[in-house]
N, CA, C and O atoms as a DFTB+ gen file, in Angstrom:
468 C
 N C O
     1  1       0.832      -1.186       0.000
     2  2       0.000       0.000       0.000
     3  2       0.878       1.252       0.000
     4  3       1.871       1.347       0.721
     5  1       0.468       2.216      -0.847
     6  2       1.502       3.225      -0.682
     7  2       0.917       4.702       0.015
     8  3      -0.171       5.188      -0.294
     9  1       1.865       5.305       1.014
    10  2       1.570       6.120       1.437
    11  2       1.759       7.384       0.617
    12  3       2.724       7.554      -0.128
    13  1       0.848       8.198       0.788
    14  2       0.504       9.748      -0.323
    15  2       0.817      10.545       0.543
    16  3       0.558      10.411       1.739
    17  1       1.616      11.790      -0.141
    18  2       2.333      12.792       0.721
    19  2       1.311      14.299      -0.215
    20  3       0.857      14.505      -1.341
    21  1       1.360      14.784       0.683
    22  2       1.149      16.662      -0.436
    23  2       2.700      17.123      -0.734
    24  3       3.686      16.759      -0.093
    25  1       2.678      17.902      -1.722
    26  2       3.976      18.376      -2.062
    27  2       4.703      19.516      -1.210
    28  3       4.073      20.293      -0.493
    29  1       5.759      19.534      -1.323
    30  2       6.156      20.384      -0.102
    31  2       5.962      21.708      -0.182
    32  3       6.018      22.201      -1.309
    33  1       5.689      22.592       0.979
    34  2       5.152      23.796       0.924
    35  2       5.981      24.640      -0.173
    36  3       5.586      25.255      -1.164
    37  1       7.612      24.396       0.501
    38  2       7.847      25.768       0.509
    39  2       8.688      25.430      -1.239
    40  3       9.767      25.908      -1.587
    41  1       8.000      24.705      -1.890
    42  2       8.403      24.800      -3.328
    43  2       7.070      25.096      -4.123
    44  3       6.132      24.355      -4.417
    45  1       7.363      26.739      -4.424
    46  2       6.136      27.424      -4.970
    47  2       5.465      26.838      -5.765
    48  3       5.966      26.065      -6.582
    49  1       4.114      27.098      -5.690
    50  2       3.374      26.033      -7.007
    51  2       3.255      27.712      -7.853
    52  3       3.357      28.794      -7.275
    53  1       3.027      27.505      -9.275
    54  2       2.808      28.190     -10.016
    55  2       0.782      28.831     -10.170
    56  3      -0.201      28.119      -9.968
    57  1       0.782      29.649     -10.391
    58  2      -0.378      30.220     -10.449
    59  2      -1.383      30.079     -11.704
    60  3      -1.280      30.618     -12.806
    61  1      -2.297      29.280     -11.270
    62  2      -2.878      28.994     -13.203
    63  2      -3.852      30.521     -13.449
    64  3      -4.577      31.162     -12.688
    65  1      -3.410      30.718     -15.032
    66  2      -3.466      32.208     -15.062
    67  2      -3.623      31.767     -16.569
    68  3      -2.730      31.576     -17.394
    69  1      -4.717      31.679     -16.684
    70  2      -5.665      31.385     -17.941
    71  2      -5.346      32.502     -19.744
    72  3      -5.392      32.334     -20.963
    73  1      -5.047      33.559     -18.749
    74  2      -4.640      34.707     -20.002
    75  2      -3.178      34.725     -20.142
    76  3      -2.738      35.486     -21.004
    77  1      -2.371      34.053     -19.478
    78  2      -0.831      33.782     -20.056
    79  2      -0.496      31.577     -19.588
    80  3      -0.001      31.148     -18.546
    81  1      -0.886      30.917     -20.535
    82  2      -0.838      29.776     -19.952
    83  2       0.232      29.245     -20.781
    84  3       0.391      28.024     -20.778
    85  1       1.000      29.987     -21.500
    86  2       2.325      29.531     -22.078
    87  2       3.030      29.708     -20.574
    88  3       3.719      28.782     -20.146
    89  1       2.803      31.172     -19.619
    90  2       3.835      31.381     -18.542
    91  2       3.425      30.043     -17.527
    92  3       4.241      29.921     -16.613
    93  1       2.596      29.275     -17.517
    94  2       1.807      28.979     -16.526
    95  2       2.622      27.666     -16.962
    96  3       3.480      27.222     -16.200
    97  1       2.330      27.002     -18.280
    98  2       3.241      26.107     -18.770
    99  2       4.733      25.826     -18.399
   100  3       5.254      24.854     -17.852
   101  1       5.283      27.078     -18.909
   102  2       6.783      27.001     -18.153
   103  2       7.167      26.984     -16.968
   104  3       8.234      26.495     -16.594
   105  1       6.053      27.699     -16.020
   106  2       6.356      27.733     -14.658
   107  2       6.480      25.946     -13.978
   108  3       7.309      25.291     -13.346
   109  1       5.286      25.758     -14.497
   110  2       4.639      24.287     -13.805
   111  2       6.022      23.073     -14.374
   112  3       6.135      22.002     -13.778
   113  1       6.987      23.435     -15.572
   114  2       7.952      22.989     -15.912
   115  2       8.925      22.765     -14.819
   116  3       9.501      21.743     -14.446
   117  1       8.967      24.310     -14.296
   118  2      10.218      24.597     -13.446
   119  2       9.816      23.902     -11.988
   120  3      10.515      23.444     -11.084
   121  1       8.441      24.022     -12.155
   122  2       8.141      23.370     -10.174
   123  2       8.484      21.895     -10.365
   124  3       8.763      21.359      -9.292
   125  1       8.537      21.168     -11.317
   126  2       8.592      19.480     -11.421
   127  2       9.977      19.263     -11.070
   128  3      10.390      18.305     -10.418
   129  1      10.875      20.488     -11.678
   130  2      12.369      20.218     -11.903
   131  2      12.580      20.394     -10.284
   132  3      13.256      19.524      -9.736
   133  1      12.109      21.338      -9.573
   134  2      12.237      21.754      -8.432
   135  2      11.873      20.412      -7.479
   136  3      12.519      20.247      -6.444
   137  1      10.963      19.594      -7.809
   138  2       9.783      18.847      -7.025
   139  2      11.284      17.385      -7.183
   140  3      11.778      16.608      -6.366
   141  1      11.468      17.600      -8.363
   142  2      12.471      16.357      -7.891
   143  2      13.333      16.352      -7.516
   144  3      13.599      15.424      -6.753
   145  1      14.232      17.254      -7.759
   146  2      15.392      17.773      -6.742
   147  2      15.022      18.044      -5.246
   148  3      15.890      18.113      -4.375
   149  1      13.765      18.183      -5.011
   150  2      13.714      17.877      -3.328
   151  2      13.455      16.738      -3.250
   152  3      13.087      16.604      -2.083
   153  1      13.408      15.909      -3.674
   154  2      12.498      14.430      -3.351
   155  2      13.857      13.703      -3.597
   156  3      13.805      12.752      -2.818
   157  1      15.377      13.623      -4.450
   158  2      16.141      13.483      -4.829
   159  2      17.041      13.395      -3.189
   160  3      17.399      12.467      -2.463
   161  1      17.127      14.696      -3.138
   162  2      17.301      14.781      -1.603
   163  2      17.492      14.727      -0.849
   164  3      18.597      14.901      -0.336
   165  1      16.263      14.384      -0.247
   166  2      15.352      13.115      -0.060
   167  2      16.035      11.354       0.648
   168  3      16.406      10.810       1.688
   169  1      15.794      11.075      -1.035
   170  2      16.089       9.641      -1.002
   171  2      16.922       9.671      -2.210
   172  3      16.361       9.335      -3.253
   173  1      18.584      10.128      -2.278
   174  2      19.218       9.632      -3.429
   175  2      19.428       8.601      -3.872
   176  3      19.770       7.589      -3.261
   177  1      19.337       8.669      -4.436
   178  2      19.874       7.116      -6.000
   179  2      18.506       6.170      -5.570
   180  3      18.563       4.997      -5.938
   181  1      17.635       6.475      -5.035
   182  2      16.337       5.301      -4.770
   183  2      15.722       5.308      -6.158
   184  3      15.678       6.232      -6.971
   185  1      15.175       3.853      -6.260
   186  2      14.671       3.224      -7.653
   187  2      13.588       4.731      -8.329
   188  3      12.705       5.272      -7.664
   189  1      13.852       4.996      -9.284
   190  2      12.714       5.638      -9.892
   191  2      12.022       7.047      -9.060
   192  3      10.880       7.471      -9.237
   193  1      12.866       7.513      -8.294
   194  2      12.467       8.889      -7.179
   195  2      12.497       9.779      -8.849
   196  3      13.293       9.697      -9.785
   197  1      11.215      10.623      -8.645
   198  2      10.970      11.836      -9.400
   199  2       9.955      11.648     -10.716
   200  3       9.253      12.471     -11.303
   201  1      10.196      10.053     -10.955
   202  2       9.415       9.870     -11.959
   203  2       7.827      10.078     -11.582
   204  3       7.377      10.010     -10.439
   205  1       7.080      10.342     -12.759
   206  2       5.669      10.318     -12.461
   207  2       4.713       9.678     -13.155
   208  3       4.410       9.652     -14.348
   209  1       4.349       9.232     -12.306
   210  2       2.719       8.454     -13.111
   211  2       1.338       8.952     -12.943
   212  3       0.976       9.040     -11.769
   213  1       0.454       9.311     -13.880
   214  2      -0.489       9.569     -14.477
   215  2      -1.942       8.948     -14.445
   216  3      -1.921       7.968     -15.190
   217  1      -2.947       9.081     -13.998
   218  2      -4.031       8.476     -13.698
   219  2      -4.976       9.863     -14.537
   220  3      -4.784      11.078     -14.501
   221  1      -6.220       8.879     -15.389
   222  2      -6.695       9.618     -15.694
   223  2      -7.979      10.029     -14.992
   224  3      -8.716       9.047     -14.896
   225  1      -8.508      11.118     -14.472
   226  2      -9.173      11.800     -14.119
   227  2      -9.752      13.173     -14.258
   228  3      -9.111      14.222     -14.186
   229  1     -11.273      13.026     -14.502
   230  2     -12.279      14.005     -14.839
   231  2     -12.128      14.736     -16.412
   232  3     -12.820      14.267     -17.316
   233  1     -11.407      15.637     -16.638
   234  2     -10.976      16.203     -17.913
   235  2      -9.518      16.391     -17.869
   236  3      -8.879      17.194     -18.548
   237  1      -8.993      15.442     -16.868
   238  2      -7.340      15.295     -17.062
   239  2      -6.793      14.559     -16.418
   240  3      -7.314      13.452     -16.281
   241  1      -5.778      14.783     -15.884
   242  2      -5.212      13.199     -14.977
   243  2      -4.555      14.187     -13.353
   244  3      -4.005      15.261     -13.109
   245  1      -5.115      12.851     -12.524
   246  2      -4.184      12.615     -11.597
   247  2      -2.854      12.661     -11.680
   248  3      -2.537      12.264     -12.802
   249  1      -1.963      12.937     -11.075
   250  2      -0.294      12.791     -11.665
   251  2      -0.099      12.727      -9.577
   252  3      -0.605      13.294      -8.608
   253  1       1.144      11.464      -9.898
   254  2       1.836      11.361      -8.629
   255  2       3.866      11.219      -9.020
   256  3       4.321      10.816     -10.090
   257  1       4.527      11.581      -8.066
   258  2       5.881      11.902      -8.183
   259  2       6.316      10.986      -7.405
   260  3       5.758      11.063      -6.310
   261  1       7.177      10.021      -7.483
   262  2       7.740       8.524      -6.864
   263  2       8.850       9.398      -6.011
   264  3       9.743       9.962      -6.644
   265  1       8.792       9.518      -4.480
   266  2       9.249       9.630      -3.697
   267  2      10.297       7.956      -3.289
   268  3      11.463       8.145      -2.943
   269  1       9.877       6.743      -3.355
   270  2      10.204       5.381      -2.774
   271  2       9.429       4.521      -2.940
   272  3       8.222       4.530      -2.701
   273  1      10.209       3.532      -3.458
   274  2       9.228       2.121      -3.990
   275  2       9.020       1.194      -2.914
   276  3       8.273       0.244      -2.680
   277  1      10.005       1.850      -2.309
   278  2       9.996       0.551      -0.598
   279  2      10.485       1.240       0.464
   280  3      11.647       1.378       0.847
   281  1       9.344       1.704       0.940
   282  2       7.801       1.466       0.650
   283  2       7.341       1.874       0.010
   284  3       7.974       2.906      -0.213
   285  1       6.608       1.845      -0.538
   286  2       5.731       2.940      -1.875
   287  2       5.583       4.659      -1.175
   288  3       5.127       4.917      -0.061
   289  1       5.846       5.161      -1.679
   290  2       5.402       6.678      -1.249
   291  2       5.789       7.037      -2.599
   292  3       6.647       6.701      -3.415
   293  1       4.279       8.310      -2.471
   294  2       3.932       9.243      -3.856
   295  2       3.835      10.438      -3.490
   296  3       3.406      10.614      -2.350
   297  1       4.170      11.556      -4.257
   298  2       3.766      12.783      -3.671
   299  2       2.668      13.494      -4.987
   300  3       2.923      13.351      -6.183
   301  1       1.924      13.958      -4.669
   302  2       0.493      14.046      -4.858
   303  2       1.172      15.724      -5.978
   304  3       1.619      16.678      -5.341
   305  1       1.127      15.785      -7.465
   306  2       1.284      17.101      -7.874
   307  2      -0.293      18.036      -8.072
   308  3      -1.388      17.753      -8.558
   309  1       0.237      19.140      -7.477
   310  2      -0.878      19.857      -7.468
   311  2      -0.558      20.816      -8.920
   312  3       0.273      21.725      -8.905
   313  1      -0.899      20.659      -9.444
   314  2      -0.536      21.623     -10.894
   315  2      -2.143      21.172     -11.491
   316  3      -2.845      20.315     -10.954
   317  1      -2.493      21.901     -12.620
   318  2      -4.075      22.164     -12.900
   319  2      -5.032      21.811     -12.234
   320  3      -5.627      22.573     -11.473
   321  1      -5.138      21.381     -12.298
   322  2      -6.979      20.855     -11.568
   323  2      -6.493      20.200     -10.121
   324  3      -7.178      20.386      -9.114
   325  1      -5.295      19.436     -10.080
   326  2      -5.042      18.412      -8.992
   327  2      -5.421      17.596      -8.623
   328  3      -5.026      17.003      -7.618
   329  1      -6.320      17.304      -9.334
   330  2      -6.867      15.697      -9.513
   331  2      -6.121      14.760      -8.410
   332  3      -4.975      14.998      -8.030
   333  1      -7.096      13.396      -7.823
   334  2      -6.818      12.790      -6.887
   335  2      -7.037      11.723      -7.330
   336  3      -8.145      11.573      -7.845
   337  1      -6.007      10.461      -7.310
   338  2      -6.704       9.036      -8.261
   339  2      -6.905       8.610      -6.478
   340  3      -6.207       8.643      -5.465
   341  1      -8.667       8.109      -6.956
   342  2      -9.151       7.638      -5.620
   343  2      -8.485       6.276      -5.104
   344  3      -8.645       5.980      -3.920
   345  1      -7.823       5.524      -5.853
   346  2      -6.681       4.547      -5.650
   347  2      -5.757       4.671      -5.075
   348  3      -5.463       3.665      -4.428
   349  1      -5.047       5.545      -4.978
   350  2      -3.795       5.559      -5.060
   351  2      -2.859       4.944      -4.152
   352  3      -1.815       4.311      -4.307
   353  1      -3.740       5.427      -2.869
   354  2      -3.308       4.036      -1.863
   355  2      -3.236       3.200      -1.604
   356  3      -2.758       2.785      -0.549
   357  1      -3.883       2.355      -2.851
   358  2      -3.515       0.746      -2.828
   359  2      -2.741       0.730      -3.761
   360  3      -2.486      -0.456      -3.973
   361  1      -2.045       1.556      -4.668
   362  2      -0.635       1.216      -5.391
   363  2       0.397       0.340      -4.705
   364  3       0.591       0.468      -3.496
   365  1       1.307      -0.865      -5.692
   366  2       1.895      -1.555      -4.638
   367  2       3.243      -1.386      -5.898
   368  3       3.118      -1.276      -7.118
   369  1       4.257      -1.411      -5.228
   370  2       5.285      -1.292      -6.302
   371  2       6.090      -2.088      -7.266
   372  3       7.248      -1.944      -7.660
   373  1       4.944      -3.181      -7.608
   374  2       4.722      -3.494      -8.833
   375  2       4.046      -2.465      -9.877
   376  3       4.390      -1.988     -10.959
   377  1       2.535      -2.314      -8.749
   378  2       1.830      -1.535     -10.273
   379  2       2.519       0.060     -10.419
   380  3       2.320       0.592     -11.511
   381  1       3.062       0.605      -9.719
   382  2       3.974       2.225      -9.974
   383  2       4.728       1.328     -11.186
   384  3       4.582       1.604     -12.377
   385  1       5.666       0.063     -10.634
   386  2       6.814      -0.006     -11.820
   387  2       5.765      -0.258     -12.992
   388  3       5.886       0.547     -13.915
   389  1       5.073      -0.912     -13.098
   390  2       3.864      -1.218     -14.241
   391  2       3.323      -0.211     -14.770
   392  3       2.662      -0.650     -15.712
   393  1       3.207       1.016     -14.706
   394  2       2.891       2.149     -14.601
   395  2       3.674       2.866     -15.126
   396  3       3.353       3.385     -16.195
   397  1       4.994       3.135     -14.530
   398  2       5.923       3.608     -15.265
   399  2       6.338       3.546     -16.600
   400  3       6.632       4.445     -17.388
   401  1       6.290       1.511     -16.797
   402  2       7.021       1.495     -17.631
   403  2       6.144       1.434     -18.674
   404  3       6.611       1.603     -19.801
   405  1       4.727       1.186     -18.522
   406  2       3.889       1.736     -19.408
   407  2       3.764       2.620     -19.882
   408  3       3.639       2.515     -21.102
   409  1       3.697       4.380     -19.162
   410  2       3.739       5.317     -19.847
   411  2       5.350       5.041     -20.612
   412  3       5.275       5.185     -21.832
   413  1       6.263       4.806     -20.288
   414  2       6.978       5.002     -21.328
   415  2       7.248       4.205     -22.554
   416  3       7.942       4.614     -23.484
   417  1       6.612       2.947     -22.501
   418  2       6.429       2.273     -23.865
   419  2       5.479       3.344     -24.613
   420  3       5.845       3.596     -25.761
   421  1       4.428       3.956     -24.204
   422  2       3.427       4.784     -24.766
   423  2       4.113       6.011     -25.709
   424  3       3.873       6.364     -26.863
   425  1       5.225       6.577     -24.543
   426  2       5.594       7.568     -25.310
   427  2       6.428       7.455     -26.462
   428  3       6.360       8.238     -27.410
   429  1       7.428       6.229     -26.372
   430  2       8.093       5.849     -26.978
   431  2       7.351       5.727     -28.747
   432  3       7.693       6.067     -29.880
   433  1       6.137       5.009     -28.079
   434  2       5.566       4.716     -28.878
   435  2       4.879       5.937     -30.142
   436  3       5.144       6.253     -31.302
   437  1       4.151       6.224     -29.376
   438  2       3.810       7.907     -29.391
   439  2       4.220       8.947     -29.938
   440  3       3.725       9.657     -30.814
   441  1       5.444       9.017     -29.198
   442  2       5.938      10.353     -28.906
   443  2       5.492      11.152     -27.704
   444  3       4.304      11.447     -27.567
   445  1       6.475      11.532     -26.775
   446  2       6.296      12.207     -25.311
   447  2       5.377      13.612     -25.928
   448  3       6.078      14.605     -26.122
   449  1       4.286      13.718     -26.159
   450  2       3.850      15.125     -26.152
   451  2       4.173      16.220     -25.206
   452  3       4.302      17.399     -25.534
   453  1       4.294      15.740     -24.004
   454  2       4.878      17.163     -22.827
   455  2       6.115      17.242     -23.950
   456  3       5.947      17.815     -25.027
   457  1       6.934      16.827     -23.709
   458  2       8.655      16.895     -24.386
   459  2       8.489      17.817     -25.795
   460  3       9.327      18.632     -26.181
   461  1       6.993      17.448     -26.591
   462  2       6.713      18.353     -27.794
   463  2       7.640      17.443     -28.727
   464  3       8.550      18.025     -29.318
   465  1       7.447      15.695     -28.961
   466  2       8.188      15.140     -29.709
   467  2       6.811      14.958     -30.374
   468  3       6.715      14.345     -31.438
């Protein structure tokens, strides 16, 4: 079962600001870079710290930031809507790694749209 954290205070969240959402875009860039370098930290060199997985919810997704696979801990990103996957606490770290490596067969597959491939 994995325990869910909120993100840490004192790493500013960006302001969603509908009439400049290119700035809002880049900002929410810079808080992730920020979000893993504290979580890094943290717990260095731990399996997969910073990566994120994606749950879809309402008109967008849930998104959680891999703090530790053992034990599971997620930290909850608050960026647009902030969506909450009502699961999340029964994630076990199989399904994060299952998860992971899914979105990235996807993108691979795909192409990472955040990245703009």
């Amino acid at each position: 079962m994995a325990k869910i954290f909120s993100a840490p205070e004192e790493i500013k969240q960006p302001k969603l600001d509908f009439a400049n959402m290119g700035n809002y875009e880049k900002e929410s860039k810079e808080y992730l870079v920020k979000l893993k370098a504290k979580l890094l930290e943290h717990n260095p060199g731990g399996k997969n710290v910073g990566e994120i997985i994606r749950f879809p919810a309402a008109d967008g997704y849930a998104e959680y930031m891999v703090l530790s696979m053992k034990p599971v801990q997620l930290v909850h990103i608050p960026l647009g809507d902030a969506w909450n996957f009502q699961y999340a606490h029964l994630l076990k770290a199989k399904d994060v790694q299952d998860k992971i490596d899914s979105q990235k067969a996807m993108a691979k597959l795909f192409g990472d749209r955040k990245k703009g491939k």
